[in-house]
N, C-alpha and C positions, 0 to 999 in steps of 0.2 A: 325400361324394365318395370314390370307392373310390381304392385307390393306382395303378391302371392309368390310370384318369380323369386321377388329378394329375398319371403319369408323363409322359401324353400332351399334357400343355397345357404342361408343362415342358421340352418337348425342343426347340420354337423360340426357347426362351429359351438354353438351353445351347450347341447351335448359332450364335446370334450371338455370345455371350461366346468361343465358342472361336475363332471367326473371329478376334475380338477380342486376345486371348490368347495363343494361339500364336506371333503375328508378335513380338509382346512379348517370348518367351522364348526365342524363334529368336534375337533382338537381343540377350540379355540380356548373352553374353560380347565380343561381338564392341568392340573400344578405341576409340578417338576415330579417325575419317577415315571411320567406318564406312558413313555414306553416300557414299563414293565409289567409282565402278565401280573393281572391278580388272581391269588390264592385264597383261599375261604380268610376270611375275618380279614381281610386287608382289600387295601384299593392306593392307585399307583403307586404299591411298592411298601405303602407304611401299612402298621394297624390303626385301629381307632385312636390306642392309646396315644401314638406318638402324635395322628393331626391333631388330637384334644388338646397334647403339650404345646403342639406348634400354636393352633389359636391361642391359647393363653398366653403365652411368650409376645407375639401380634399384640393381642388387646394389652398389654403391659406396657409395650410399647407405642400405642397410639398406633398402629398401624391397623388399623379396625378394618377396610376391605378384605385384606390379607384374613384375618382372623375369622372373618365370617366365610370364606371360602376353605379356609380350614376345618371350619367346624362341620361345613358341609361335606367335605373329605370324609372327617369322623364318620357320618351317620349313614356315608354310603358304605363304610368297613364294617359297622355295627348299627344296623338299620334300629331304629325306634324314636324316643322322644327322649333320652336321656342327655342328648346336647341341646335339647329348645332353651334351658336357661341359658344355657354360654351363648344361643345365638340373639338372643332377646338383649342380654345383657351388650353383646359386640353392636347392635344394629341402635340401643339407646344411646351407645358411647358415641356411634359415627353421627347419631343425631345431634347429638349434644355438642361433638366437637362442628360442627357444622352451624349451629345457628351462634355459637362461640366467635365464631370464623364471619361470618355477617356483620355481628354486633360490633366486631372490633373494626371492623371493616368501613364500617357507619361512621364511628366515631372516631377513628383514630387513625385510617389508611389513608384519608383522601390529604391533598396537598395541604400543605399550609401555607398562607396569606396575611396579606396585612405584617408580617413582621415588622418592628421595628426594634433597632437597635442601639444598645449602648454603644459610648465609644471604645469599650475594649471588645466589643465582642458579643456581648453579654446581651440575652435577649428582654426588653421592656415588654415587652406585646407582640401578639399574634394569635389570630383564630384559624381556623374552619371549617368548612356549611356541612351542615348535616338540613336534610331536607323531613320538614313534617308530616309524621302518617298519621291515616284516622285515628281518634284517640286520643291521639297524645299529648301532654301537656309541658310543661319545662318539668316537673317534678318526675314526671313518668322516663324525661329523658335523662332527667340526673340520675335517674334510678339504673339505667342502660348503660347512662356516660361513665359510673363507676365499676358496673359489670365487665365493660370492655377491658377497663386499666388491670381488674382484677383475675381475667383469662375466665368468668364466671359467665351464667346466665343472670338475665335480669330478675328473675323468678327467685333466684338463689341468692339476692341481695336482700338483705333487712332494709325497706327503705323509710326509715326512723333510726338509722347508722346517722351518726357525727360525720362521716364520709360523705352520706345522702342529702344532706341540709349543706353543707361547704360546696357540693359541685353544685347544688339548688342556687346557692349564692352567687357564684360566678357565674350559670348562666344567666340568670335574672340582671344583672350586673352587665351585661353584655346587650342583652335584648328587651331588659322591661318586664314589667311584673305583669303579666298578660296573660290574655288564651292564644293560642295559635291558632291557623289557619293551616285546614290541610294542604300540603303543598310549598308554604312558603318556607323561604330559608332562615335557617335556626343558626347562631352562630355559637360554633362549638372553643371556647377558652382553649391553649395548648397546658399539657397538663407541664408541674414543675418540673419533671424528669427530663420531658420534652424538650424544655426550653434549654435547660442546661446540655444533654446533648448537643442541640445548634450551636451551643456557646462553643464547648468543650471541638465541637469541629471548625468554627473559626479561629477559636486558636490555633490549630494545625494548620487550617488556610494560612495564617498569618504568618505559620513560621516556616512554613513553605515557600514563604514570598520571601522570606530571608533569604533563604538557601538558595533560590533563585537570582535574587539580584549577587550573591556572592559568586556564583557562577559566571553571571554575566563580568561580572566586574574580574573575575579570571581568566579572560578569553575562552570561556565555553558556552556559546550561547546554544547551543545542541543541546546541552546539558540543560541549563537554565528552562529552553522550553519544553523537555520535558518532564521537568517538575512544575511547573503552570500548570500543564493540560490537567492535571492531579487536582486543580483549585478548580473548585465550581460552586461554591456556595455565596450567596447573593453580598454578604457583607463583604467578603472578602475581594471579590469584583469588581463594589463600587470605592474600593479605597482607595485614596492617592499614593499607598503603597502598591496595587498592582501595575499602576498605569508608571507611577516607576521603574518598575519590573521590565515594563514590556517597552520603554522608552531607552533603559541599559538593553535589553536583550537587541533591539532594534539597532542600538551604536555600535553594537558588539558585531552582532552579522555582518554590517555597513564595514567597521573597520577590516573585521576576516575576507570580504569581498575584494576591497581594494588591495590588501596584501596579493592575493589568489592573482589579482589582474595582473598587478605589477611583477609581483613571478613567471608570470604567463610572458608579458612583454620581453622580460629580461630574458628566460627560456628560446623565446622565439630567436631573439634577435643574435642569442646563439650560438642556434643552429644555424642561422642563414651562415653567420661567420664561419662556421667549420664547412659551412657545404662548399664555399670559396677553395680550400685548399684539396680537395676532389676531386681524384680525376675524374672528366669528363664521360671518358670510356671505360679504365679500369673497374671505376666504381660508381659507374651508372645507376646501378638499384638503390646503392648504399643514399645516393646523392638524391634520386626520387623520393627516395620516405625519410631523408632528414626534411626535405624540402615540404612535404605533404605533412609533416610533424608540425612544421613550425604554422604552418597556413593552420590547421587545428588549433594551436594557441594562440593567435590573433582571433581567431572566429568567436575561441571562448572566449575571453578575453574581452570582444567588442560584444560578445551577448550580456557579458558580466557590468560594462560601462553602461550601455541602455542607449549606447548613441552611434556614430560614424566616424570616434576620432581615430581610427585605427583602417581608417579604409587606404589612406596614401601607402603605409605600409605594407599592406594587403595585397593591393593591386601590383606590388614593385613584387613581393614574392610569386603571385600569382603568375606576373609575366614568367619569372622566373622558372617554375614547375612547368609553364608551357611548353619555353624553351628546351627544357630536358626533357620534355614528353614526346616532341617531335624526333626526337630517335628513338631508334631500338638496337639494343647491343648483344649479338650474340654471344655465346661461351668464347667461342673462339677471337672473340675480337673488333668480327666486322660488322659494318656499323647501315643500318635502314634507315632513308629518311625519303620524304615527300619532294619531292621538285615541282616547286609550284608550275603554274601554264603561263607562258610567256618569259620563262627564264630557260637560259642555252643549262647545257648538262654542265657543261665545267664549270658557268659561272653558281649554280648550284654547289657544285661538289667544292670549289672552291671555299665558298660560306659554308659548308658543314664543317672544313676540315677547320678553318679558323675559329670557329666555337666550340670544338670538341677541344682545341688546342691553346681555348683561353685567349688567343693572341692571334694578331694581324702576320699573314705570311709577306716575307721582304720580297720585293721586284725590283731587279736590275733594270728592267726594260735590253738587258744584251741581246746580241743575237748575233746568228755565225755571222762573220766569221770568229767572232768576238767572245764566243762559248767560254772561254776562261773569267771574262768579269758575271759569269750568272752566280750568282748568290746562294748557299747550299738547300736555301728553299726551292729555290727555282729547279736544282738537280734534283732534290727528292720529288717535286713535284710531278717530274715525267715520269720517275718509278713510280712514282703512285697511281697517276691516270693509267700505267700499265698495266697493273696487278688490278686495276677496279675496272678495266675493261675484260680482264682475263676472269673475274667473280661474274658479271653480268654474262659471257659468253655460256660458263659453267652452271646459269640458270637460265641458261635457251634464248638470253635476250639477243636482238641484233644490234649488236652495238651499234654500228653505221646509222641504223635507224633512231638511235637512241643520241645519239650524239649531234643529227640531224635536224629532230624534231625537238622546234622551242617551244610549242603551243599547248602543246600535252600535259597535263598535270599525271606523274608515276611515279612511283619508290623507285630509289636506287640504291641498290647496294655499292659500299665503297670499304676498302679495307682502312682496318684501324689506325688509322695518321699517324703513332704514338711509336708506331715499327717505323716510322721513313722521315716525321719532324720530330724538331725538338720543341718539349713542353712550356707552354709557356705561364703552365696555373704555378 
């Protein structure tokens, strides 16, 4: 597509945007009332008088944009020059507060460095940099570095002030009795407020490492670190009271962990125990998610240790959950499982019924004529292969085939043993 093409499919699109758009930027200055019609001597809703009050109220408060768009308010209600003082006056304040705003900026915003400390806290030393513009001298900048403390302009400072010669002193004291060089860095003294601030907030560092390591030392290390995250000032940091702090908080979690673990083991081990007296089939599900419970607190458990000493146990439950995964028990009782390929169906069904049953089924080895010594396992045995040939036919299987074929890996359904042996969990 050439660019004339795209110009042309794109100019319906620009056209609604600007529809769009304009009204937007048309609105963009206009103050609050501004959807309401104006009536002679008013605009968005007030008169002169009330935006006059409104700027004034603004400029009183240091909110000087505010105030100058107010005044502008005023003189669309009442056209003429009778607000140029109030705007002269609002636009010298926002100057003023503005190079106010620099100077302290200069002097007093940037980081501080070089600290050094007493040993309670308490600040000896610390500067810093303010960078040299043309002009200036250490005197011109004690003259600025006192303007800044004092929320003044440099202009508005008497620099022949007792103030003026003290900050003269301390910088000179700091850098040399010199000219500067435009450009290079000037090292600006932390004023005495300053310093004691820092102090006054190492102490709080300090007594926050208290309250911390009391935490710790109460089995809350939760608690402990987050009153830490609270410290972040440098002295407090490098003291051998943090690293205390965080040496108790560190025992602390250590010892909570190992409790957690050993709960966990004891937990597990249980549940394995109560899954032992479960029926097999009655309470199939109950007996999967104790069993999937406990293998969950060995996992934690061995995430919580950082090592494998929980794998022999693991593996024995593991088998375990297998073993009961390999059925499936209907509401009514009867029981799904796999017959592996190369195993006959009875000797299958066989092994399902004595694992559902906890216990090995007795064999007389009799036989007729001799039917009186079989053993009442052996009699319920043939009612059971009767009724689990009678479920299989009842799902279209052909038994014959089923009973036949060793080779074949298939589900078999068999009814629940629980009607025709006795239990042996």
């Amino acid at each position: 597509m050439n660019l004339r093409s795209r110009a042309t499919l794109a100019l319906p699109l620009v056209i609604l945007l600007a529809g769009f758009i304009i009204p937007l930027m048309m609105g963009a200055g206009v103050d609050e009332g501004a959807d309401v019609d104006d009536r002679p001597g008013t605009h968005a809703g007030r008169t002169a008088a009330e935006w006059e009050a409104l700027a004034r109220r603004a400029l009183a408060r240091g909110a000087y944009d505010r105030a100058i768009s107010a005044a502008k308010s005023a003189e669309s209600a009442d056209a003429g020059e009778q607000y140029g003082e109030l705007l002269d006056n609002a636009r010298r304040a926002r100057w003023r507060a503005r190079q106010i705003d620099r100077n302290a900026e200069r002097f007093l915003g940037r980081p501080a460095q070089d600290l050094v400390f007493e040993s309670d806290g308490a600040v000896a030393d610390g500067v810093r940099v303010a960078i040299a513009l043309p002009g200036e001298s250490l005197w011109t900048m004690a003259t600025a570095w006192v303007a800044a403390d004092r929320d003044a302009l440099p202009s508005e400072i008497d620099d022949r002030s007792p103030d003026v010669y003290a900050a003269w002193d301390r910088l000179t004291a700091a850098n040399g009795v010199r000219e500067l060089e435009v450009g290079e860095e000037v090292l600006i003294p932390l004023l005495d407020t300053e310093m004691e601030a820092i102090a006054e907030a190492n102490r709080r560092d300090m007594a926050s490492l208290g309250d911390a390591l009391a935490a710790a030392d109460a089995g809350d290390p939760d608690g402990a670190r987050s009153i830490i995250e609270g410290v972040t000032g440098r002295f407090a940091l490098a003291s051998s009271e943090y690293h205390d702090v965080i040496e108790a908080v560190s025992a602390a979690e250590e010892e909570r962990k190992v409790a957690l673990e050993q709960d966990l083991i004891i937990r597990a081990s249980d549940l394995v125990e109560s899954s032992r007296s479960l029926s097999r089939v009655a309470s199939h599900g109950e007996l999967v998610r104790t069993l999937r419970e406990a293998m969950r607190c060995l996992d934690e458990a061995e995430e919580l240790s950082g090592d494998e000493r929980y794998a022999q146990p693991r593996a024995a439950v593991e088998q375990m959950l297998d073993d009961v995964e390999r059925y499936r028990v209907a509401a009514d009782g009867s029981v799904s499982v796999l017959k592996p390929a190369g195993v006959a169906y009875t000797e299958a069904a066989a092994d399902a019924v004595e694992w559902l049953l906890g216990r090995e089924l007795v064999w007389s080895g009799a036989s007729f004529p001799m039917s009186g010594a079989k053993t009442d396992d052996e009699r319920a045995w043939a009612r059971y292969l009767i009724e689990a040939a009678r479920l299989a036919r009842a799902s279209g299987v052909d038994v014959e085939r089923l009973i036949a074929d060793h080779e074949t890996e298939t589900e078999i359904a068999l009814p629940n043993p629980e009607d025709y042996f006795a239990s042996g969990i």
